[in-house]
C-alpha positions in Angstrom: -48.0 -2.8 2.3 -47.3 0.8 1.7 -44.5 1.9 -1.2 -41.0 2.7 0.3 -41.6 6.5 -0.3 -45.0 6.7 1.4 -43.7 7.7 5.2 -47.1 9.3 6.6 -50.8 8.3 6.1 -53.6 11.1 7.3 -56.7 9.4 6.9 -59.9 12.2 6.7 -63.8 11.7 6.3 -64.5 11.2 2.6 -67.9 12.3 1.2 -69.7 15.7 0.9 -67.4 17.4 3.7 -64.3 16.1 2.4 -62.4 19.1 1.1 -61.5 18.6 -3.2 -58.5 17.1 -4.0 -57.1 15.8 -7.1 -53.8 14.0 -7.4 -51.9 17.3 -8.5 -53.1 18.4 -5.3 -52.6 15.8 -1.8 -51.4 12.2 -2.6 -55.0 10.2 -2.2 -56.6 7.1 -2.3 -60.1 5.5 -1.6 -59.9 3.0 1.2 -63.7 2.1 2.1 -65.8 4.8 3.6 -62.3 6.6 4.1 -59.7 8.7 2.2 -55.9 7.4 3.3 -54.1 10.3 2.1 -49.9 9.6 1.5 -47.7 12.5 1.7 -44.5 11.5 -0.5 -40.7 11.7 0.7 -39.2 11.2 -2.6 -38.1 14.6 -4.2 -38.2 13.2 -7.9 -41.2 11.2 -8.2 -41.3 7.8 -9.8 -43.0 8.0 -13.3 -45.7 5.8 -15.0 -46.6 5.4 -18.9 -50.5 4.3 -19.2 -50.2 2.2 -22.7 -53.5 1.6 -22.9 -56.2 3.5 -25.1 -58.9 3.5 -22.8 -59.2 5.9 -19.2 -56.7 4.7 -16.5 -59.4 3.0 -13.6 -59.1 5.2 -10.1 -57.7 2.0 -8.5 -55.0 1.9 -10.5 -53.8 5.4 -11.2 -50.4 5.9 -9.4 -51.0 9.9 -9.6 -52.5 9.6 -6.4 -49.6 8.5 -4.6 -47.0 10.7 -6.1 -46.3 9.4 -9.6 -45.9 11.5 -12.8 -47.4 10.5 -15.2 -45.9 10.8 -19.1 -47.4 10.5 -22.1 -45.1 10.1 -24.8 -42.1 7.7 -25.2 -41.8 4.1 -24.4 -41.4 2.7 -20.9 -37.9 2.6 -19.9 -35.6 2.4 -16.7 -36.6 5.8 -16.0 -40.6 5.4 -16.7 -42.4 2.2 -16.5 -45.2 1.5 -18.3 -48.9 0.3 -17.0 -51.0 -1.9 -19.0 -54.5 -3.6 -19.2 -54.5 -6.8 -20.8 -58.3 -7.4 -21.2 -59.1 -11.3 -21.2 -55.9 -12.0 -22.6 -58.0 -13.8 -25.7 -55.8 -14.2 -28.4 -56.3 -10.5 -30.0 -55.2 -9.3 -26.6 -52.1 -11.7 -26.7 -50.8 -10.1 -29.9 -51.3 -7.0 -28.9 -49.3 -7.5 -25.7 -46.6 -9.3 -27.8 -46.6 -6.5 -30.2 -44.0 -4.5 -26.9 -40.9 -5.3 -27.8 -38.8 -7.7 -26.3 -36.3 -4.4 -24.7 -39.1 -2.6 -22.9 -41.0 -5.7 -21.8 -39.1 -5.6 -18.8 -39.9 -2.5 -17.6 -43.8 -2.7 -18.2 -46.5 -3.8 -15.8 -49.8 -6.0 -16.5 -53.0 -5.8 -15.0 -55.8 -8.1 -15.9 -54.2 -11.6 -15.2 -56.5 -13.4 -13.8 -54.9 -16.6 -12.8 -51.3 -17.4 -11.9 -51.0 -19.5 -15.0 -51.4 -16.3 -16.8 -49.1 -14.0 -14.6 -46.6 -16.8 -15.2 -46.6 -16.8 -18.7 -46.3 -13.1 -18.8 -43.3 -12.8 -16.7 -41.8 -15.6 -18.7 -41.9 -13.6 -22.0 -40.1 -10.9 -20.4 -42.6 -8.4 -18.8 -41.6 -6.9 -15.7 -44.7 -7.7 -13.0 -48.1 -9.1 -13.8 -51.3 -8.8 -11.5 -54.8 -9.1 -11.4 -57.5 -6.9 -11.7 -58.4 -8.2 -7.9 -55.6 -6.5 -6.5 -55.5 -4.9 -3.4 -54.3 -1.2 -4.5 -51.6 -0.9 -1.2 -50.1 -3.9 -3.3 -50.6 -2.8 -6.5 -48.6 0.2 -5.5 -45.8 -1.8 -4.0 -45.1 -3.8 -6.6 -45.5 -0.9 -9.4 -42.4 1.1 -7.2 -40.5 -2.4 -6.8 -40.5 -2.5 -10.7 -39.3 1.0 -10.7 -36.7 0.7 -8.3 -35.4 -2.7 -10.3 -35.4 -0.8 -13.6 -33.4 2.0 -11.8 -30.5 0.2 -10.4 -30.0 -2.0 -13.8 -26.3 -2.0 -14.5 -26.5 0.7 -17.5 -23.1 0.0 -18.4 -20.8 -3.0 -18.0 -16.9 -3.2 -18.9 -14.3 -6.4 -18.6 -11.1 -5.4 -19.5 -10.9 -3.8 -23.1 -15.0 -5.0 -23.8 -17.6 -2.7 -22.6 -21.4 -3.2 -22.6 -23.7 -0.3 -23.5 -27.0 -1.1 -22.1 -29.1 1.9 -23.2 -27.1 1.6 -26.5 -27.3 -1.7 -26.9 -24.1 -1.6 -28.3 -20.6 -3.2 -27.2 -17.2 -1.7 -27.9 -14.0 -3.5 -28.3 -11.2 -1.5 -27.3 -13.3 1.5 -27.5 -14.8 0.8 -31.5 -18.4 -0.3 -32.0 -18.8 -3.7 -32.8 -22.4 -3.0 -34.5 -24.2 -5.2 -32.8 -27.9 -6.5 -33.5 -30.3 -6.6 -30.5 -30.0 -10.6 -29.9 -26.2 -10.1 -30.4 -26.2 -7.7 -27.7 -28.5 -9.8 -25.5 -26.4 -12.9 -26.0 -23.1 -10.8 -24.9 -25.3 -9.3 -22.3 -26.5 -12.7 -20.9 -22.6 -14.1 -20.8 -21.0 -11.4 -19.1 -23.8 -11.7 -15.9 -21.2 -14.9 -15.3 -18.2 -13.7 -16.7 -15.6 -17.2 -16.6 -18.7 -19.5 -16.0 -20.2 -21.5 -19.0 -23.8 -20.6 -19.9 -25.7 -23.4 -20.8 -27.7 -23.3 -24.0 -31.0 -23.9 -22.2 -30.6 -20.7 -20.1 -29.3 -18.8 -23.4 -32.9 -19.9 -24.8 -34.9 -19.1 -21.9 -32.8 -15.9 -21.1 -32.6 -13.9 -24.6 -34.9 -15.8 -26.7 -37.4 -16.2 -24.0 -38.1 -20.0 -24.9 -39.1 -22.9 -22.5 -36.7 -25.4 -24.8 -34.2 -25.5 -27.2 -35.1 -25.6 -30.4 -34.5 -28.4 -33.3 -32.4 -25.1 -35.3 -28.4 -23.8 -34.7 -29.6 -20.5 -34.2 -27.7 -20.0 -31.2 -24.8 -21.3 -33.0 -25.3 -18.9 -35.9 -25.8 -15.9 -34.2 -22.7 -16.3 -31.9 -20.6 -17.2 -34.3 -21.8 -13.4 -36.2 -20.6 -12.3 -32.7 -17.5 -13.4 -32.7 -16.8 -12.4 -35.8 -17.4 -8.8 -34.8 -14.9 -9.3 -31.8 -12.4 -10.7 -34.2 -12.9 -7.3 -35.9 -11.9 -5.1 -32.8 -9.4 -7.6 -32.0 -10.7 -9.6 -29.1 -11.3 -13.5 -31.1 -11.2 -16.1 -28.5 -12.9 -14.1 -25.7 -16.3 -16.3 -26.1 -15.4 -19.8 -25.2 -17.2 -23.1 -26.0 -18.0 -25.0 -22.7 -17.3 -28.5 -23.1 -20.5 -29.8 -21.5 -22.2 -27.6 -24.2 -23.1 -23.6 -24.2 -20.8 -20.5 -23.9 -18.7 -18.4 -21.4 -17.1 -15.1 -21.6 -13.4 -15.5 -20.8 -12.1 -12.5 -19.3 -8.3 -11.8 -20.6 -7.4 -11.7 -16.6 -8.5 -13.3 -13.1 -9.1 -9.6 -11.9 -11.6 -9.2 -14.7 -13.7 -11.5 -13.1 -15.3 -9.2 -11.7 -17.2 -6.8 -13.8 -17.2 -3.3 -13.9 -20.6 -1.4 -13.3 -21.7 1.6 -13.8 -23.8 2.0 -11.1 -21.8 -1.0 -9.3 -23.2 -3.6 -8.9 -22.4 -6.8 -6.6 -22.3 -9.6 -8.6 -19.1 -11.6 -8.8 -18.3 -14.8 -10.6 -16.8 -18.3 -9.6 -13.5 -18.6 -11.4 -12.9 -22.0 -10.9 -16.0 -22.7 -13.4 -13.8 -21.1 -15.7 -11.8 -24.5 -16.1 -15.3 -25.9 -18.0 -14.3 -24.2 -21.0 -12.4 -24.5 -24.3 -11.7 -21.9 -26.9 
């Protein structure tokens, strides 16, 4: 599969008679005895972080198809990050763990050998995982898939008086910070994806704390109960409900508010007759 922005293939002899090219020159890659060379339709080029301290392999060096690649910053919605994970023995675990929990989402994994291990990886937050096996038309693919996802992320999210900040991490009350910590964020975050439904504690721990059970501790409890404070602060107490079957819900202050604001806008809408499930 070729990446969305890849509309033309030349393919030319490659060896001795093959003119010099190098990735600031024509969009190449090594297919074989062959040279399929990709000439790029996007104006702005997607852009790649290589996080790892060692060379970036040929296969997997998206300068040949158009990316630029950046070297300083972390990876973010507007520059993903590429990373080998080694044998993923337990140094190269930590290490990987090391990326925080915000940018996980927008880095990419190579060197997961089996699906057990790609599994995990995307279950503690990171954005794609492959092998080191992979064919590079896929490789490519799924590298612009994650960049397209990160793009269109809803940077900014706004029911009635409350608004969400996602590059800020921070949510305002009727337009005054509420000071949030990054798992207060994350929970608000997580509720307003259903805004009138009840979240259920289990997705809260798989969700933000990026868990496979709930644990034997109130920490959920604790730290929305810090979150509502700060909304009792800017005047909005009461907006985070208690579901009567367990978990939490974000109760707009109107039916119309159902429907979140996006900036982009995005089509997600809720059910409002799950709103019923829950109790202030």
């Amino acid at each position: 599969m070729i990446a969305p922005y890849c509309n033309k293939i030349r393919v030319v002899p490659y060896g001795k008679n093959a003119p010099s090219r190098h990735p600031s020159d024509w969009n190449s890659r090594l297919f074989g005895g062959q040279m399929a060379v990709f000439l790029s339709r996007r104006e702005s080029p997607y852009h790649f972080r290589w996080l790892s301290s060692d060379r970036i392999p040929i296969g997997f060096d998206l300068r040949v198809c158009g990316w630029a690649l950046d070297f300083g910053g972390e990876p973010s919605c507007d520059c993903i990050g590429v990373v080998h994970a080694g044998n993923l023995n337990s140094a190269d675990w930590d290490r990987l763990l090391a990326v925080r929990n915000e940018v996980r989402r927008f880095v990419l994994v190579i060197g997961a050998a089996s699906a057990a291990e790609r599994a995990e990886l995307l279950q503690v937050g990171f954005g794609e995982a492959v092998s080191d096996t992979i064919e590079p038309g896929e490789f490519e693919a799924r590298a612009s898939r994650l960049a397209e996802l990160t793009y269109w992320l809803p940077r900014h999210r706004r029911l009635g008086d409350l608004e969400l900040d996602l590059l800020a991490r921070e949510a305002f009350g009727q337009g005054k910070s509420l000071n949030l910590n990054p798992r207060e964020f994350a929970l608000i975050w997580r509720l307003a994806d259903t805004p009138g439904e009840p979240v259920s504690k289990q997705d809260l721990i798989q969700d933000v704390w990026r868990m496979g059970f709930v644990p034997e501790t109130n920490s959920i409890a604790v730290h929305m109960s810090r979150l509502r404070r700060k909304l009792g602060f800017v005047g909005m107490s009461g907006i985070i409900a208690t579901a009567s079957a367990g978990g939490y819900c974000l109760m707009p202050q109107s039916e119309e508010q159902l429907k979140p604001a996006f900036l982009p806008t995005s089509t997600t809408h809720a059910n409002p007759n799950q709103a019923v499930a829950c109790q202030v």
